[in-house]
DOBADO-376855 format. One record per residue (C-alpha): residue in three letters; x, y, z. Coordinates in steps of 0.001 Angstrom, whole numbers. Each point is the difference from the previous one (the first is absolute). Layout:
N
Ala, X, Y, Z
...
***
This chain:
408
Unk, -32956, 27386, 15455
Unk, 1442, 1018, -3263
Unk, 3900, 1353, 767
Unk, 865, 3477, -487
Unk, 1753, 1037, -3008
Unk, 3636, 277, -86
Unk, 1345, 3784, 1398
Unk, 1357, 2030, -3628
Unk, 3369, 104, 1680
Unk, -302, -3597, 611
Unk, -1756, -628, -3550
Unk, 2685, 1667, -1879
Unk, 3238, -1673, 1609
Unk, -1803, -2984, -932
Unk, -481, 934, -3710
Unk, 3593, 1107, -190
Unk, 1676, -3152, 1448
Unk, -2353, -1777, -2675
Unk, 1635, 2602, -2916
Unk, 3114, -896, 1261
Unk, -41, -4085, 66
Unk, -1547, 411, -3548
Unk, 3376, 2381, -1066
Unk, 2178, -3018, 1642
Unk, -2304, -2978, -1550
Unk, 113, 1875, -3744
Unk, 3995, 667, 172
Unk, -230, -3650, 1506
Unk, -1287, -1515, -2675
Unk, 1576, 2298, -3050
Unk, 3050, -1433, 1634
Unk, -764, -3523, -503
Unk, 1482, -360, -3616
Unk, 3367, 772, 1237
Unk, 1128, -3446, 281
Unk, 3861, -602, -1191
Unk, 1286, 693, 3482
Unk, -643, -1525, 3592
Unk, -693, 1175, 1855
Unk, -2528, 2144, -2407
Unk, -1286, 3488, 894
Unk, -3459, -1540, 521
Unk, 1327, -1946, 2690
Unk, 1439, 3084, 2148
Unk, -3629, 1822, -982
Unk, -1796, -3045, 1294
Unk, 1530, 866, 3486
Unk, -934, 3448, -371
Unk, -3705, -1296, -1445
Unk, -351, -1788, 3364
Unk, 564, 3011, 2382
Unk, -2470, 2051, -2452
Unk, -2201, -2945, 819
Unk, 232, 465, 4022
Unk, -212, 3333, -587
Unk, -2969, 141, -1857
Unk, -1544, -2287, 2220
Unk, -420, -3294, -2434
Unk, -1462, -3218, 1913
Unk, 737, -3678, -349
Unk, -3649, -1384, -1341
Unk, -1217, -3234, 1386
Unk, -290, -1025, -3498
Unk, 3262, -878, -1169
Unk, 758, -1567, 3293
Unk, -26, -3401, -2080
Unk, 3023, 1415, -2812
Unk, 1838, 1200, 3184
Unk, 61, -3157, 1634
Unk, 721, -1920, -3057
Unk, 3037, 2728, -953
Unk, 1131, -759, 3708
Unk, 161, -3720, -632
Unk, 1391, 150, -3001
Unk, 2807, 2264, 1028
Unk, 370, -2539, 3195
Unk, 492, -2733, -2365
Unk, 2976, 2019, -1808
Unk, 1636, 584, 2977
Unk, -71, -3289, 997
Unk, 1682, -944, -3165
Unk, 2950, 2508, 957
Unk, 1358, -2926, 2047
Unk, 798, -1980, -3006
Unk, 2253, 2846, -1061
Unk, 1443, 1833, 3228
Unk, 1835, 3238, -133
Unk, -127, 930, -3502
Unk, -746, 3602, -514
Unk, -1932, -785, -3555
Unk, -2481, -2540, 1435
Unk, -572, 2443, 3173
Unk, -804, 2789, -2214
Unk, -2338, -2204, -2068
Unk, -2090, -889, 3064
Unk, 145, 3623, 1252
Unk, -1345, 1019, -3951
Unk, -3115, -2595, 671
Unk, -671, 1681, 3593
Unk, 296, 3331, -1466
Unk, -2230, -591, -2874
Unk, -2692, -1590, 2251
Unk, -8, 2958, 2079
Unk, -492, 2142, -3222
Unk, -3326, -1978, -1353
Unk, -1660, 202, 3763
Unk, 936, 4085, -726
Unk, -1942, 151, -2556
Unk, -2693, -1793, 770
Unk, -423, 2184, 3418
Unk, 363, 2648, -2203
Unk, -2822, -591, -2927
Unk, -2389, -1490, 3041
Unk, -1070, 3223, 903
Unk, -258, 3660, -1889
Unk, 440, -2291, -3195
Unk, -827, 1923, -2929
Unk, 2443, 3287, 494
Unk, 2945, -2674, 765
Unk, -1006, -2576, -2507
Unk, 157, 3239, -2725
Unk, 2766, 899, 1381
Unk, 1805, -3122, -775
Unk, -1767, -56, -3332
Unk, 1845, 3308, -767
Unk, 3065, -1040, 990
Unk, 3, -3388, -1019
Unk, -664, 1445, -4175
Unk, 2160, 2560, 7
Unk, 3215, -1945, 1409
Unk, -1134, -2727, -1969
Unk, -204, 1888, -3039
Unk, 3420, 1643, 403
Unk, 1939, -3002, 633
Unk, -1916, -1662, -3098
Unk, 1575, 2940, -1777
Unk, 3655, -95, 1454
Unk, -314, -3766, -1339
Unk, -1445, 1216, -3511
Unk, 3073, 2179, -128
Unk, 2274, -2460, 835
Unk, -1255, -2769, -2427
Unk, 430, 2485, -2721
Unk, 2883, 2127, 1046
Unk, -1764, 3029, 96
Unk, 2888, 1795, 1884
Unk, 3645, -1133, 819
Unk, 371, -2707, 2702
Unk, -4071, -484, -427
Unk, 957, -3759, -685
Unk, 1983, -710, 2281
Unk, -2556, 1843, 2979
Unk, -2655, -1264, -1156
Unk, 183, -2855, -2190
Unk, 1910, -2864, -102
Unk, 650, -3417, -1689
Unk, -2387, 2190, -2517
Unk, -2756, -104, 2361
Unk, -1225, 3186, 1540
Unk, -22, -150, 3648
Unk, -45, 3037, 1312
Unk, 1007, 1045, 3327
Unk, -166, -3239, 1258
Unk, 2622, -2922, -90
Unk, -1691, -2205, -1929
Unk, -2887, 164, -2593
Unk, -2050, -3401, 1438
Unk, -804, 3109, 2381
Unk, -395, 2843, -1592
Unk, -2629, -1545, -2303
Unk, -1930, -1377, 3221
Unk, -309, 3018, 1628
Unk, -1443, 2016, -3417
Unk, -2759, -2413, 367
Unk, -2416, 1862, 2620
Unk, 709, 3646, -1146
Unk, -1251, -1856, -3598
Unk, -2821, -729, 1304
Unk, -1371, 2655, 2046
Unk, 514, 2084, -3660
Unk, -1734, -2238, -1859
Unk, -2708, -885, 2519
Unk, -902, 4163, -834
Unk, 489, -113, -3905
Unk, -2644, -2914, 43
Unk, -2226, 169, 2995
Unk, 246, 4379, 249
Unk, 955, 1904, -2496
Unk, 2593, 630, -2177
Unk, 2924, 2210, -24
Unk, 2919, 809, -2540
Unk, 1822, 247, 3395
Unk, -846, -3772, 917
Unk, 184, -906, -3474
Unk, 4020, 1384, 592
Unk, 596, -1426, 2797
Unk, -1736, -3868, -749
Unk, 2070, 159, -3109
Unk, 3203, 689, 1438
Unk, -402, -2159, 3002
Unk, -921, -2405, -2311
Unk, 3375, 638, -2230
Unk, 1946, -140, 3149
Unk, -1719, -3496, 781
Unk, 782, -1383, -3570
Unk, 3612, 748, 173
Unk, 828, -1231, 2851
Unk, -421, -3347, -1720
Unk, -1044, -1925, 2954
Unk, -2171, -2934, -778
Unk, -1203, -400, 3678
Unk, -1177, 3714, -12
Unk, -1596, -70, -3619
Unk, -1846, -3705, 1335
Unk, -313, 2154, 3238
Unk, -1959, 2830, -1339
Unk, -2166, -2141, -2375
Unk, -1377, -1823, 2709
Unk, -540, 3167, 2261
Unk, -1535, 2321, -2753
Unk, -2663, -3396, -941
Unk, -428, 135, 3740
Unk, -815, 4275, 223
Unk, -2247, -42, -2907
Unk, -1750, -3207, 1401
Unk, -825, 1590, 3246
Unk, -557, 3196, -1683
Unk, -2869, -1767, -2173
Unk, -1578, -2082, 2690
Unk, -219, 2573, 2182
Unk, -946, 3195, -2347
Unk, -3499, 1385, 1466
Unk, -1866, 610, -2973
Unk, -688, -2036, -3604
Unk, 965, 2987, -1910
Unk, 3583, 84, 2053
Unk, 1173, -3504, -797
Unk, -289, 793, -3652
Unk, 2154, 3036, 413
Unk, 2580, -2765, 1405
Unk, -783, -2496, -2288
Unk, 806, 2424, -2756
Unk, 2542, 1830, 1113
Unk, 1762, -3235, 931
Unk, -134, -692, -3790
Unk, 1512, 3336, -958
Unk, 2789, -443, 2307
Unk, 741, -3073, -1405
Unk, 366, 1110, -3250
Unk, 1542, 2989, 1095
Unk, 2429, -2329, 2149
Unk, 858, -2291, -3155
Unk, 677, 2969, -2094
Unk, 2382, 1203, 2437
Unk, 1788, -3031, -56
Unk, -154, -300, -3613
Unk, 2034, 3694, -125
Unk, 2359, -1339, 3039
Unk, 1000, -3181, -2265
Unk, 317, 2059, -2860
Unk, 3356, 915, 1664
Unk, 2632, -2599, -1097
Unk, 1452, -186, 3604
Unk, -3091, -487, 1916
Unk, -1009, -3128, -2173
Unk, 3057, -1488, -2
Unk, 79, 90, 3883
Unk, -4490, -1109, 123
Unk, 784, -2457, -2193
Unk, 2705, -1112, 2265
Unk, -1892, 562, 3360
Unk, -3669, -1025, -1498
Unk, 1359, -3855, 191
Unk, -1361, -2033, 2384
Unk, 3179, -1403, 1463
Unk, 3153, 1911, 69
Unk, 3586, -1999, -37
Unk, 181, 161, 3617
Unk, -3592, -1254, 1068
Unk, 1095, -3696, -2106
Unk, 2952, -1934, 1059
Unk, 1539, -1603, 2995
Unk, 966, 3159, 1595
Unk, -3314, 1474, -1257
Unk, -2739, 1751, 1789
Unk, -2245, -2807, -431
Unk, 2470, -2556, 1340
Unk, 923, 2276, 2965
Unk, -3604, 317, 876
Unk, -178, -3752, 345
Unk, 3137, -104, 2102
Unk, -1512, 2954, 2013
Unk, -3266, -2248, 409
Unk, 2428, -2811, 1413
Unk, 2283, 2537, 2143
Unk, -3422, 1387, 1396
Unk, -455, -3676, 1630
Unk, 3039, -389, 1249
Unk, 321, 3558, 1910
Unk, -3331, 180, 1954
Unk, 1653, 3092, 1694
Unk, 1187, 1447, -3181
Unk, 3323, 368, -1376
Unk, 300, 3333, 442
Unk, 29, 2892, -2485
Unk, 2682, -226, -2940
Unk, 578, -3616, 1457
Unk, -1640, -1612, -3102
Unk, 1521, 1856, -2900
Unk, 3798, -342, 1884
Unk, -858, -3998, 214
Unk, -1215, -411, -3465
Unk, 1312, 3181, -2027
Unk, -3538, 1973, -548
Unk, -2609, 959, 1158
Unk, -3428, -2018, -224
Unk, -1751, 3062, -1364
Unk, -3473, -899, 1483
Unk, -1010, 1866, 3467
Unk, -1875, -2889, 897
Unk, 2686, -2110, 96
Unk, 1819, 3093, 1571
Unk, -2248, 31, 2827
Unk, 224, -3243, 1322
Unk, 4095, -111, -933
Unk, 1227, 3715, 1994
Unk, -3598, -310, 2548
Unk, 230, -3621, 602
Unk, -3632, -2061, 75
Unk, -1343, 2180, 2765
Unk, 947, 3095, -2133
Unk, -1004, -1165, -3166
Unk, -3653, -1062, 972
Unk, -383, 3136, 1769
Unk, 942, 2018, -3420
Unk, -2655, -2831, -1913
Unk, -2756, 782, 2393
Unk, 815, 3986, -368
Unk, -322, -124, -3513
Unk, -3713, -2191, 582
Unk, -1184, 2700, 2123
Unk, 743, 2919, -1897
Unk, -1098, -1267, -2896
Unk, -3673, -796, 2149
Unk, -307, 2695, 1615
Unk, 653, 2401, -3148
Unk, -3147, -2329, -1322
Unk, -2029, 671, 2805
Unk, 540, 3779, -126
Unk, 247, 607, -3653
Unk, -3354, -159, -1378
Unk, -1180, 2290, 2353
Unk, -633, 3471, -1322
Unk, 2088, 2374, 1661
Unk, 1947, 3121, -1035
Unk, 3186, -1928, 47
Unk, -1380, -2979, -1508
Unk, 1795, 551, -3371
Unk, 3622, 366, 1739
Unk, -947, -3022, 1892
Unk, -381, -1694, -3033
Unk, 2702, 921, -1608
Unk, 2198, -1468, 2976
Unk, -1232, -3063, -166
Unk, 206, -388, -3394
Unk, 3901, 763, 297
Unk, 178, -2129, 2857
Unk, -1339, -3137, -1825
Unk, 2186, 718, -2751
Unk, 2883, 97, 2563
Unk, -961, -3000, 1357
Unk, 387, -1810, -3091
Unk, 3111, 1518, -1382
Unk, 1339, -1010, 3575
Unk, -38, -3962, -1957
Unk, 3192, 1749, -1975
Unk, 1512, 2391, 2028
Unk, 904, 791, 3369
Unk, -2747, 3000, 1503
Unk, 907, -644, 3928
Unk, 1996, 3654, 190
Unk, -1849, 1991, -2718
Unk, -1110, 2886, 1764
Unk, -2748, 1084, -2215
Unk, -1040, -3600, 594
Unk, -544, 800, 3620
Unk, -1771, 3346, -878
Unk, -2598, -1977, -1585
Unk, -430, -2674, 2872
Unk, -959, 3246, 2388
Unk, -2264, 2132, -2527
Unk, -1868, -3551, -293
Unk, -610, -65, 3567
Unk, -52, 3054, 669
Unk, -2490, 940, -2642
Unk, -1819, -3229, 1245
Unk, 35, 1178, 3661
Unk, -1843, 3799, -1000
Unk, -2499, -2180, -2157
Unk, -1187, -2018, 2771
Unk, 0, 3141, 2607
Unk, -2139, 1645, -2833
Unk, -2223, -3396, -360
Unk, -349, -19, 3923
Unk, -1067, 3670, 364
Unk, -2575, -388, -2963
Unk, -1870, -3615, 1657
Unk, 73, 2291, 3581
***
């Protein structure tokens, strides 16, 4: 017997509570660049994100049961490593960051599991336009557009910003990027993209971060890949073909007119070197990596977070490394085998044609990216990092509800 429809009354409470979580999820998001204190505001609007979520009725999919239980583990293993360091109020915080930022990425990917394309646009929306702005604020304060803009929003000469460090604001440019370009190649184009690509692009350069430059190279190969393979029609993959080669071109003229600047190619010259000072050397990254390799035998529990770099001085810079040193072995395999299942499951899910198909892509191009700058950086508490992991699943989770209802 097919079920009555919904009472209007009934119908329209519904549809509000739905306006409403999409209000919290887009201030949410906007929110998300505002990164040079902790806690941020986008970790207060996450709490009020959740109770929008009850509200509005969102439901815990069977589908990302597997990242939950993984995120459990690995949190498990961290607090087991909080024995190695009892009673410190850094270390406790740390652990209570990882459990926090779990909880976040199973958010999201409850959220984008069902209703997905109003609150997948929504994030879009946001995602740009506080991207955009704090690309902007680090334009401004690379050039010293205003007074104090430098030392807001840039510094060492690096723009950065309203985050603490610019190994994080270029990162999290990365997916915005990409989503704008995905349009200007697959769609159509805009002067308004066009704006926004270039300055997020700007914003990107200047923050002179080789992991993010290495970072988006490998995602945007990734997008345009996927993009290519799975385009529908002949007459589509040369639009993407040949737009690929116009942005390119476009892309090196840019950077041509960005090094024309006697500042900015005195600092890419500097940055565009493979090795840096501090990656050579006994008290290198390179040589702390191998000590990390040897610590990471010796501490099958972990040594507990900020254990390493107060032993040997620094940090090992690789999250890898990271995972099994703060998580211990139980931890750290957990946080491998996430990564393994994401990154299959986003290949299971993203050739299928779907109306969220290109935002799906787009994640996972990011996230592989990610997962390769995480050889040269630590990733374990970037929050757009998390974001990711739960529009992957989450976007995965609608797919294979969509593939389900279509074989019925």
């Amino acid at each position: 017997m097919a079920m009555a429809p919904a009472p209007p009354m009934q119908a329209h409470a519904v549809a509000l509570r739905e306006r409403i979580l999409l209000m919290v999820l887009y201030v949410t998001v906007l929110m998300s660049s505002v990164a040079f204190i902790e806690p941020s505001p986008h970790d207060a609007l996450m709490g009020v994100l959740a109770v929008a979520c009850l509200i509005a009725g969102v439901r815990f999919d069977r589908h990302i049961v597997l990242p939950f239980l993984l995120l459990l583990i690995w949190n498990f293993g961290g607090l087991l490593s909080l024995l190695n360091v009892p009673g410190e109020q850094q270390t406790i915080q740390y652990a209570a960051t990882s459990l926090y930022l779990a909880i976040a990425a199973m958010l999201f990917a409850s959220l984008f599991a069902h209703n997905t394309m109003p609150r997948i646009r929504t994030v879009r929306a946001a995602y740009v336009l506080t991207a955009t702005i704090v690309s902007l604020a680090g334009i401004a304060g690379y050039f010293s557009l205003f007074p104090r803009a430098h030392d807001l929003f840039a510094t060492n000469d690096r723009a950065l910003g309203a985050f603490k460090d610019p190994n994080v604001f270029g990162p999290f440019l990365i997916w915005p990027v990409l989503v704008v370009l995905d349009r200007i190649l697959i769609r159509r184009i805009s002067l308004i993209d066009l704006g926004i690509a270039g300055i997020l692009l700007l914003g990107l350069l200047l923050s002179f971060s080789r992991g993010a430059w290495l970072h988006f190279a490998v995602s945007c190969s990734v997008m345009i890949m996927l993009a290519f393979v799975t385009a529908e029609t002949t007459r589509a993959r040369m639009r993407i073909f040949t737009m690929t080669a116009v942005a390119l071109a476009a892309l090196a003229t840019l950077l041509v007119i960005a090094l024309s600047f006697e500042s900015i190619a005195d600092m890419f010259r500097e940055r565009a070197q493979l090795t840096q000072s501090y990656d050579v050397g006994s008290g290198g990254r390179f040589a702390l990596q191998e000590l990390a390799i040897s610590e990471m035998l010796n501490f099958p529990n972990g040594m507990g977070p900020f254990e390493f770099s107060r032993v040997h001085g620094l940090q090992q810079h690789n999250v890898y490394l990271q995972a099994f040193l703060v998580y211990g072995w139980l931890g750290g395999t957990a946080y491998l085998t996430l990564l393994a299942a994401t990154i299959w499951t986003a290949l299971r899910t993203v050739f299928v044609h779907t109306p969220w198909q290109p935002y799906l892509i787009c994640a996972f191009a990011a996230f592989i990216g990610e997962v390769v700058e995480g050889l040269v950086i630590d990733t374990d508490h970037w929050r757009h990092f998390f974001l990711l992991l739960g529009m992957i699943w989450g976007l995965a989770a609608a797919t294979l509800k969509r593939t389900r209802l279509g074989n019925a």
